[in-house]
ROMAR-879840 format. One line per field, with one value per residue (C-alpha): residue number from 1; chain; x, y, z. Coordinates in nm, 4 decimals, decimal comma, padded with zeros to 6 digits. Layout:
residues N
miza c(NUM  ...)
pake c(A  ...)
px c(X  ...)
py c(Y  ...)
pz c(Z  ...)
***
This chain:
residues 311
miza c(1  2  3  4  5  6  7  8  9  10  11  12  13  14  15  16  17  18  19  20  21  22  23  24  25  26  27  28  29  30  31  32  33  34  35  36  37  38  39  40  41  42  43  44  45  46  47  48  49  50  51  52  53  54  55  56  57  58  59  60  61  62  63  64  65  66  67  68  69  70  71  72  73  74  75  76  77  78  79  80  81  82  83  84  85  86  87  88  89  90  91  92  93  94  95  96  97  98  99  100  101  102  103  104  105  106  107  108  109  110  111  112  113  114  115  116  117  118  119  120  121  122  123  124  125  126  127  128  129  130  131  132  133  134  135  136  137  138  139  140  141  142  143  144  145  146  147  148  149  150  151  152  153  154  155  156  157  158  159  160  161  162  163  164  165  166  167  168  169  170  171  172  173  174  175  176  177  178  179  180  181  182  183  184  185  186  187  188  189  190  191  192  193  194  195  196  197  198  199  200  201  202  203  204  205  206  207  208  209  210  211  212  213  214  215  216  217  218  219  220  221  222  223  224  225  226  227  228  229  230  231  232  233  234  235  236  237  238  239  240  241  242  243  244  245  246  247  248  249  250  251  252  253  254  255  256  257  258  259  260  261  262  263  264  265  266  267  268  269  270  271  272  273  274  275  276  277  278  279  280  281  282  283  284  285  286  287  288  289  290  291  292  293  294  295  296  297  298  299  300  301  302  303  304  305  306  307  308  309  310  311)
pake c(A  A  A  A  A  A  A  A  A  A  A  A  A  A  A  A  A  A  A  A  A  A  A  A  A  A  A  A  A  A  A  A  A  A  A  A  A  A  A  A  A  A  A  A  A  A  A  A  A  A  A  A  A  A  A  A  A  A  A  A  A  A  A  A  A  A  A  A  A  A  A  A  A  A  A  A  A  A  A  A  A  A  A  A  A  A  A  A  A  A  A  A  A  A  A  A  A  A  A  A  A  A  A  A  A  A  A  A  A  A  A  A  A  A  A  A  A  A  A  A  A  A  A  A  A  A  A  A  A  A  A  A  A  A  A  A  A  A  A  A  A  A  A  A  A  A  A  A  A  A  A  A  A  A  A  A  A  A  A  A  A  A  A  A  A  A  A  A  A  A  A  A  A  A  A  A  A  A  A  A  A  A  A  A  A  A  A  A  A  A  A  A  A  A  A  A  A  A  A  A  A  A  A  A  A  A  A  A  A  A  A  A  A  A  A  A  A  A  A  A  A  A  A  A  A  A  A  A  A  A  A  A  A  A  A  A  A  A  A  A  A  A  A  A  A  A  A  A  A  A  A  A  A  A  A  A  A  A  A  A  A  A  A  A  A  A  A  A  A  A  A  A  A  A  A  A  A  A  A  A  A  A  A  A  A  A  A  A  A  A  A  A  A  A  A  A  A  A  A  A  A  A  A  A  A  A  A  A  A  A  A)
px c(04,4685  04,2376  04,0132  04,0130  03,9726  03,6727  03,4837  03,5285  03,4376  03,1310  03,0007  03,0608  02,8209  02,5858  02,6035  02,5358  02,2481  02,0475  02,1346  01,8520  01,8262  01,7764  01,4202  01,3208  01,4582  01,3603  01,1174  01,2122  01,5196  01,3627  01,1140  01,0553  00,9762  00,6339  00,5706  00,4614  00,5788  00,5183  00,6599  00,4862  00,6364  00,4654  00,5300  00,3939  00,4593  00,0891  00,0579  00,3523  00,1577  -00,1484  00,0556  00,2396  -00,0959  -00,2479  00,0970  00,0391  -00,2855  -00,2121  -00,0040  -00,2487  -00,3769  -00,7612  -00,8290  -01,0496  -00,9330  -00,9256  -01,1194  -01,3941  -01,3832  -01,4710  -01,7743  -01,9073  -01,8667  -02,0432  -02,3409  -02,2942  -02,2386  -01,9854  -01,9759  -01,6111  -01,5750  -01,9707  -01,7576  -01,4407  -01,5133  -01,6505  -01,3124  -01,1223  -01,3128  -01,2735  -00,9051  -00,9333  -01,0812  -00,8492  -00,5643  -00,6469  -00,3749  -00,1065  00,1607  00,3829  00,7352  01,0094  00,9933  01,2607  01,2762  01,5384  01,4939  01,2390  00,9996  00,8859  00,8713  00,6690  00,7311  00,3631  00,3956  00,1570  00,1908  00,1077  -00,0971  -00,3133  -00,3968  -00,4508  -00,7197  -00,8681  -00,9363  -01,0283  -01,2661  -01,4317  -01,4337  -01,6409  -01,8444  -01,9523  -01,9561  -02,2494  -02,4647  -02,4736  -02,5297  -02,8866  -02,9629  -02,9759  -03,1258  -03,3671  -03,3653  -03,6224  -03,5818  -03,4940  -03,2285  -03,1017  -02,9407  -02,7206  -02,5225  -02,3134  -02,1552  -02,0829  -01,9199  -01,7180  -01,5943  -01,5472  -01,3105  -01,0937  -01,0414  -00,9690  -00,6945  -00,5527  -00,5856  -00,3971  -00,0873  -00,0658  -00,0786  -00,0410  -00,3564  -00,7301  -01,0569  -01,2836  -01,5981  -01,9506  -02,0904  -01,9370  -01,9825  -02,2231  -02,4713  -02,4415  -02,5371  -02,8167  -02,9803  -02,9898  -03,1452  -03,3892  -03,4787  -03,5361  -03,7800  -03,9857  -03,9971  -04,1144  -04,0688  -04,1954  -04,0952  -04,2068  -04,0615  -04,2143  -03,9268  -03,8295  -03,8163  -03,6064  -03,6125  -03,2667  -03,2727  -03,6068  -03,3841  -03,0967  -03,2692  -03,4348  -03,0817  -02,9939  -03,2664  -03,1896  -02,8342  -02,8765  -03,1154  -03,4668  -03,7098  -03,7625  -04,0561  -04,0754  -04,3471  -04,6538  -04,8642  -04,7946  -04,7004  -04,9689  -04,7377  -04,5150  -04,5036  -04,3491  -04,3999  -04,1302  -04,2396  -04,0855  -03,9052  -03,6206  -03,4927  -03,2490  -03,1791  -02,9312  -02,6531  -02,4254  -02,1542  -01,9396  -01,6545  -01,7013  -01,8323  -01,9248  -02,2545  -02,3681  -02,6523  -02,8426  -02,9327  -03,2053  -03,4237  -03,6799  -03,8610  -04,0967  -04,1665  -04,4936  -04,6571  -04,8349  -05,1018  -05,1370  -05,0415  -04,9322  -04,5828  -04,2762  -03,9969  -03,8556  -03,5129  -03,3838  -03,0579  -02,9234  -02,5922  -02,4219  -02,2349  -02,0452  -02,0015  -02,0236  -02,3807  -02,6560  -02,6184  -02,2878  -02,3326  -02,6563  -02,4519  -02,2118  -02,5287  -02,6231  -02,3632  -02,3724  -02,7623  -02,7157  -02,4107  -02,7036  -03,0075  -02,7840  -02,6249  -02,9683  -03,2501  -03,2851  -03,4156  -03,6899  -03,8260  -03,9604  -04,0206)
py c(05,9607  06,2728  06,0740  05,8268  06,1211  06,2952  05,9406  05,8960  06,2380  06,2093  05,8486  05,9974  06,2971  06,0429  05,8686  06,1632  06,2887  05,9170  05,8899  05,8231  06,0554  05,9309  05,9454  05,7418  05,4427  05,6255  05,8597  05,9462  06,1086  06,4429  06,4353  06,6523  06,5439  06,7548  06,5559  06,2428  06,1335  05,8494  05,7563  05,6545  05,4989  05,5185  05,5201  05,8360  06,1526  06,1342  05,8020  05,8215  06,1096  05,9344  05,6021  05,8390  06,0056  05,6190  05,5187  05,8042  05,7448  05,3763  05,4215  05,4911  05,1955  05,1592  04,8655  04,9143  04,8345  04,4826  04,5811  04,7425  04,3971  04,1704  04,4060  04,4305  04,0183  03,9633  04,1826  03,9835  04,2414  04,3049  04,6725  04,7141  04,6052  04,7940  05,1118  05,0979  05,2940  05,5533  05,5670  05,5985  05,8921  06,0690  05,9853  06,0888  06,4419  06,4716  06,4427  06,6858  06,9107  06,6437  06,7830  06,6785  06,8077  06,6446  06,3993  06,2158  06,0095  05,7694  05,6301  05,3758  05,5291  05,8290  05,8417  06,1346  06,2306  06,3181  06,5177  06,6291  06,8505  06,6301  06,9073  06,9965  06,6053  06,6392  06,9164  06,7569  06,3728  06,5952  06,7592  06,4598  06,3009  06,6679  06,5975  06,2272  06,3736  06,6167  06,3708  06,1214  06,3162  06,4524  06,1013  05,9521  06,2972  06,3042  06,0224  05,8092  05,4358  05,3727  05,6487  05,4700  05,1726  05,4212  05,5051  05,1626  05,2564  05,5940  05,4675  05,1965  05,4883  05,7328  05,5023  05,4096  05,7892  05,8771  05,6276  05,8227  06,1095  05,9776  05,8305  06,1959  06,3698  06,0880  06,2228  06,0664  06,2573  06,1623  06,0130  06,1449  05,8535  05,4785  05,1644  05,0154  05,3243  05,2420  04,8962  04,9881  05,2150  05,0078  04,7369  04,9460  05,0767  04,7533  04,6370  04,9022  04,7701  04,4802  04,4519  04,2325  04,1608  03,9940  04,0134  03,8738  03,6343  03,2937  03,0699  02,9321  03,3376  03,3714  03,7551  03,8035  03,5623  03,7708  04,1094  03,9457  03,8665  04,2386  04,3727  04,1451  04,1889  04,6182  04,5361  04,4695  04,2426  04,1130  03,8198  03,7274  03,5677  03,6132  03,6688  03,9529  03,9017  04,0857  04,2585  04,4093  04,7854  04,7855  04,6561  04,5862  04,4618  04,4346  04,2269  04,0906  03,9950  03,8764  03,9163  03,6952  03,8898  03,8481  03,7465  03,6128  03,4021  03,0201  02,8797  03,1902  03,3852  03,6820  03,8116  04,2129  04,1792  04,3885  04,4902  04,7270  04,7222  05,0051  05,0204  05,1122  05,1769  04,9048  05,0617  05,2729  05,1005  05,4569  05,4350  05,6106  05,5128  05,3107  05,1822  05,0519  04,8892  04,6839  04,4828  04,3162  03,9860  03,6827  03,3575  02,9507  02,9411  03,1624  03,0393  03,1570  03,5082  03,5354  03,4564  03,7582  04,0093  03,9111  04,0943  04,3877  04,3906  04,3818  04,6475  04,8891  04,8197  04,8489  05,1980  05,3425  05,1932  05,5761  05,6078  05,3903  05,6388  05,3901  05,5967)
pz c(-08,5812  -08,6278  -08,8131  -08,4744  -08,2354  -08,4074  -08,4612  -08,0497  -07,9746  -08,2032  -08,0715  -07,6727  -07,7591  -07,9458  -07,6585  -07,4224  -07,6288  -07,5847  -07,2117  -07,0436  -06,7407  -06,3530  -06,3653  -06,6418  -06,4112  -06,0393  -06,0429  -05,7012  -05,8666  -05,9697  -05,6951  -05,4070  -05,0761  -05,0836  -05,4364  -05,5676  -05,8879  -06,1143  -06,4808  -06,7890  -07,1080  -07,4721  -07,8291  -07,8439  -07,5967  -07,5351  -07,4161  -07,2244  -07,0294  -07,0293  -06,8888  -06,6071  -06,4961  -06,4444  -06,2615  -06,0395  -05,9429  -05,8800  -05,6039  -05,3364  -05,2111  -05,2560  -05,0366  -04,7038  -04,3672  -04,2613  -03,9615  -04,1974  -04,4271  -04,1386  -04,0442  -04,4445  -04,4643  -04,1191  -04,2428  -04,5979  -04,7643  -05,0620  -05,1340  -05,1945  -05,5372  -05,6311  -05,4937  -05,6899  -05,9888  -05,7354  -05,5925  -05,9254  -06,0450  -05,6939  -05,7278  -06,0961  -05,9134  -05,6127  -05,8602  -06,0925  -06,0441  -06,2098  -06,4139  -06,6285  -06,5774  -06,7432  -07,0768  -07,2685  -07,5966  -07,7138  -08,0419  -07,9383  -07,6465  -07,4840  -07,1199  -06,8907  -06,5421  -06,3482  -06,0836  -05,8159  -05,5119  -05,1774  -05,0200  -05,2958  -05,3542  -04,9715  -05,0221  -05,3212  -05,0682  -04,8072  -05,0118  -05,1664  -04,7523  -04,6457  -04,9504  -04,8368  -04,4558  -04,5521  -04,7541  -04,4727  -04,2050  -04,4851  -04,5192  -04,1520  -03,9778  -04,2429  -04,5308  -04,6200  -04,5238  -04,9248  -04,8889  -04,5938  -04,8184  -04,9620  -04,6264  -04,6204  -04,9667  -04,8925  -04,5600  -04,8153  -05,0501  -04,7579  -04,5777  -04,8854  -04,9816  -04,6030  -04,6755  -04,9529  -04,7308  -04,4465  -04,7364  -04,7742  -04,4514  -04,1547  -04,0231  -04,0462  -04,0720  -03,7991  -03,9693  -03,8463  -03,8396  -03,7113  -03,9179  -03,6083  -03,6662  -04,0315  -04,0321  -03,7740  -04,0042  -04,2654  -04,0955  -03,9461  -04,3044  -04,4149  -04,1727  -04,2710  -04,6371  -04,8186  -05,2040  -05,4409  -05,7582  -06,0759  -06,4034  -06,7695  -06,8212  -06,9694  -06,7171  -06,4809  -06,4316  -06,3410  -06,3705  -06,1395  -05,8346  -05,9049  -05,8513  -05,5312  -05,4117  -05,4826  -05,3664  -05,0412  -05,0242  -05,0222  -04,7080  -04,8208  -04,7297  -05,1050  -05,2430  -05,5727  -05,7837  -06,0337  -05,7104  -05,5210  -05,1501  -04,9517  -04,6728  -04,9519  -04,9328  -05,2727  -05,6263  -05,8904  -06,2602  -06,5682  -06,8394  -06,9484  -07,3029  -07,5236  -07,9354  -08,0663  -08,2370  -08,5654  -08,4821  -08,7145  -08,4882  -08,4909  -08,1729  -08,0391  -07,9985  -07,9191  -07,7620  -07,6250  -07,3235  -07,2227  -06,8421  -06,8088  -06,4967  -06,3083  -05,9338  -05,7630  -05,4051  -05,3369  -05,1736  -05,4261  -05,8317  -05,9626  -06,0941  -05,8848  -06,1075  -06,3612  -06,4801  -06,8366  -06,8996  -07,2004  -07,2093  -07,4887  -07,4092  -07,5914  -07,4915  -07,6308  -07,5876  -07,4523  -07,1161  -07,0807  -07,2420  -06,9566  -06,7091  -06,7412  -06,8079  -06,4933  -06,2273  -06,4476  -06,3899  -06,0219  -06,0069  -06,2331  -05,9988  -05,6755  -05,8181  -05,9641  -05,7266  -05,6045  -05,9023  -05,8773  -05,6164  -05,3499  -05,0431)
***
């Protein structure tokens, strides 16, 4: 009977000691109303950190307004996804003051419990908002008609972190400028240029249309061809190649991917700027692997064309 008593006694406390606490199930559980907490799970206490830190930061919702979404695909423009990994590093920023407070480990998992004050996320969006307030107020007092471009994608990644703000507080911050003055700019900036580009490339040149197509869809007046349209204020050249890769899976291939092209005035021929990017894609045939180079081509030029200095 003793025997009995001590084996029960000793399987409750085993049982006590692997008893998963409220949280692992609710993080709401050990959370304060000023907080926001999210659990991760991992075979290791790091990743189960790492996995509550991403949890946290995926419950703000980083989708625009549907009001904003009908004005973007009016204009034809699609800036929201181009924006997105703006948004998670700002999020990434605004959320740096995550802890993690409580952990737990059975005899399979870890889990973590992030935790971050509401108010200092607050100050961290806000922050990052003030930040995007300043440089596009600069840029349409005083910008350059290439500069303009830019204003439409701060505008995209301004509204979804005022979102995050507002989760956090129920309160907006007023933006400086509206969407309407926005779109006006832009246009404006690109009837004042004309670029033309032309790159050394295999034909049917399926790179060269898709950089017109950028170059159109950011707000540009944009010609292509070996000879140069005569009201173009601006010049693009450059080339675009491929090297067939090892790749040693059947019915596969793989192929580098690589653009370097230079911009000029046209009035002028001296060079302003240049840009070089190289990609590295798989597919069935080359065809295939080209055709996913492609977007990531047009997400580089559209996030580096200030680079390319044409002003």
């Amino acid at each position: 009977m003793t025997r009995l008593l001590s084996f029960i006694i000793a399987a409750f406390f085993s049982l006590a000691v692997f008893a998963a606490p409220d949280w692992v199930s609710d993080a709401k559980k050990a959370c304060k109303s000023s907080e926001l907490c999210a659990v991760g799970t991992g075979d290791t206490r790091s990743v189960a950190e790492r996995n509550a830190r991403v949890s946290l930061s995926k419950i703000f919702d980083t989708k625009i307004s549907s009001k904003l979404a009908t004005s973007l695909k009016s204009s034809g423009q699609d800036v929201e996804e181009s924006v997105s990994e703006d948004i998670n590093e700002a999020t990434d920023t605004a959320l740096a003051g995550v802890e993690i407070k409580k952990s737990f480990e059975d005899k399979t998992s870890f889990f973590s419990l992030a935790v971050v004050n509401k108010a200092k996320a607050a100050s961290g969006f806000k922050k990052e908002i003030e930040n995007i307030d300043g440089q596009m107020k600069a840029i349409a007092k005083e910008g350059e008609s290439i500069e303009k471009v830019k204003l439409e994608r701060l505008f995209v990644k301004r509204e979804m972190l005022n979102k995050q703000y507002q989760f956090l507080t129920n309160q907006s911050i007023e933006s400086p400028l509206s969407y309407e003055e926005i779109f006006a700019a832009k246009r404006n900036a690109g009837n004042d240029v004309v670029i033309h580009v032309y790159l050394d490339e295999d034909e049917p040149k399926t790179v060269e249309a898709a950089l017109v197509r950028t170059i159109s869809d950011m707000g540009f007046q944009a010609t292509s061809g070996e000879t140069r349209n005569k009201n173009s204020t601006h010049i693009i050249t450059g080339e675009y190649v491929s090297d067939k890769q090892y790749l040693n899976v059947e019915g596969f291939e793989k192929y580098k991917f690589v653009l370097k092209i230079k911009a000029m005035k046209a009035a002028t021929k001296v060079e302003s700027g240049h840009l070089d990017f190289e990609v590295v894609e798989t597919g069935r045939n080359y065809s295939q692997a080209n055709d996913k180079a492609i977007p990531k081509f047009q997400e580089f030029i559209k996030t580096n064309i200030e680079k390319l200095n044409l002003r």
